[in-house]
Every structure is written in structure tokens, then in C-alpha cells.
C-alpha positions as CSV (number, residue, x, y, z in Angstrom):
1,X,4.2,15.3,-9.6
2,X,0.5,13.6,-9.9
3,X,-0.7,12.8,-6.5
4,X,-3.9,10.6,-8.0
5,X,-3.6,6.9,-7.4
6,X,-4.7,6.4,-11.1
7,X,-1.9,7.6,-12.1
8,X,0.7,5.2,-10.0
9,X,-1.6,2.2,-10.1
10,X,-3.7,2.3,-13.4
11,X,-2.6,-1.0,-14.3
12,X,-3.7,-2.5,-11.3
13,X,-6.1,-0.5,-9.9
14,X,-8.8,-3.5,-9.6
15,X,-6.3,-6.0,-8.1
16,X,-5.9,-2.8,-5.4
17,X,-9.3,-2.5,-4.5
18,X,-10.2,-6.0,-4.4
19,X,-7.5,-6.6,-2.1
20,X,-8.2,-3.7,-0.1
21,X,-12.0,-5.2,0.2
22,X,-10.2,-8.5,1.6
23,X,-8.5,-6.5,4.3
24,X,-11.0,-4.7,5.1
25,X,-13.4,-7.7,6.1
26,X,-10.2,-9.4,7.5
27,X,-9.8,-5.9,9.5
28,X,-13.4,-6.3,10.4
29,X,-13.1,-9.9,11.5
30,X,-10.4,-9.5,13.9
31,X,-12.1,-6.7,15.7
32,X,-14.9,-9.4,15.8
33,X,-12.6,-11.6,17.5
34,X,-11.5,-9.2,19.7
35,X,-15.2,-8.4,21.2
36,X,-15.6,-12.2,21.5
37,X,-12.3,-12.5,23.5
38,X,-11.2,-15.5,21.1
39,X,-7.6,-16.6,22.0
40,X,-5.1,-14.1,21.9
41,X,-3.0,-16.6,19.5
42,X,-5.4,-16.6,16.5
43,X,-5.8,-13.0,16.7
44,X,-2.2,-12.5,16.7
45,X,-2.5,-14.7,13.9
46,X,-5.3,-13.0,12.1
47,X,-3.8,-9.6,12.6
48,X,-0.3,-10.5,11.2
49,X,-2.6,-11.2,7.8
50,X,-3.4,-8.0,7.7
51,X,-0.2,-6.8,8.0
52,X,1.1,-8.7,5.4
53,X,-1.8,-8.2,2.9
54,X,-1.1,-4.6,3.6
55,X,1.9,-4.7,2.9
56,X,1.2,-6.8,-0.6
57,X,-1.1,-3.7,-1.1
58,X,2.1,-0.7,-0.6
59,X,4.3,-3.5,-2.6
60,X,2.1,-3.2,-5.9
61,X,1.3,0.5,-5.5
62,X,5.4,1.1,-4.9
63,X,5.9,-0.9,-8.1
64,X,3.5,1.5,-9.9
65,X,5.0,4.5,-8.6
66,X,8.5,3.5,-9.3
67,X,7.8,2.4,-12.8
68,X,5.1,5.1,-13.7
69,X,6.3,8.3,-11.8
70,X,10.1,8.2,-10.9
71,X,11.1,6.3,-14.7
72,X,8.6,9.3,-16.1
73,X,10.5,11.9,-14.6
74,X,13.8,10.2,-15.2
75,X,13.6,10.4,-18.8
76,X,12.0,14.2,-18.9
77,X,13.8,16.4,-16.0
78,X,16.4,15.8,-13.4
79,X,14.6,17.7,-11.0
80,X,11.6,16.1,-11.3
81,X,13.3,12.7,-10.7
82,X,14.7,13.8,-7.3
83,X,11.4,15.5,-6.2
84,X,10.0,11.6,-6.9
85,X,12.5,10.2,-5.3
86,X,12.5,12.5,-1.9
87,X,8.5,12.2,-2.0
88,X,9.1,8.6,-1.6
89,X,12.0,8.8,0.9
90,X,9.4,11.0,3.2
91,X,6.6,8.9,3.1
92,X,9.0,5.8,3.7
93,X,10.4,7.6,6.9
94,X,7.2,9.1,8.5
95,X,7.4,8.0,12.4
């Protein structure tokens, strides 16, 4: 099983990091607000777009590694399709 991220997101690799860039100054802006002590409310508000660009991000590299990775091993080994699918499973039940 390929662990590169080129491999899972090759299609989209550029949409990735320029949404990752986005986050990152949106990361870097809340943490602005924060030393400000702007009002709790719009940094609730700011944070919860983090979160949910984040999750936009872990959306598009799932869809990637569902279509490039588990349908791959699908279609050559049985085993590798269950060592796919119990990668996923673990990193989708990390506490």
C-alpha cells in the first residue's frame, strides 16, 4: 500500500495545497484574533471555518484514496483491498 500523497491525490494535488494555504492564513488569523482578545463569537466563528475547510481538505483526499487505492486493490488482490480498507478504518477511529 503507497503511503505518498501523490499517489491518493494526483488529480488534485494543487486544489490540496491551495486550500491548505487558505487554512493556514485562516489558522494564522484566528490566533491573531485571539492575541487581540476580539469577541469570543467571531472567533468561534472563524475557527468553525477552519474546521470545515479542513474537513473539505480530508473529503477530497478520501475521495482520492477510495477511488485510487482501495478500487486498485479491488481489482488486483483481495488482500490488498482489506489492508486498504482497515488502513482507513484506523485512521478514521484514532482517539
Amino acid at each position: 500500500m503507497s503511503k505518498a500523497l501523490n499517489s491518493v491525490a494526483a488529480g488534485n494535488k494543487a486544489d490540496l495545497v491551495k486550500r491548505l494555504r487558505y487554512i493556514e492564513g485562516h489558522v494564522r488569523a484566528v490566533a491573531t484574533m485571539v492575541e487581540k482578545d476580539s469577541y469570543c463569537m467571531d472567533i468561534l466563528d472563524q475557527s468553525h471555518a477552519v474546521i470545515e475547510a479542513m474537513k473539505k481538505v480530508n473529503s477530497l483526499i478520501l475521495e482520492g484514496y477510495l477511488g485510487e487505492c482501495v478500487l486498485d486493490a479491488k481489482s488486483s488482490n483481495p488482500t490488498k483491498r482489506k489492508e486498504a480498507v482497515k488502513e482507513l478504518i484506523k485512521i478514521y477511529t484514532k482517539k
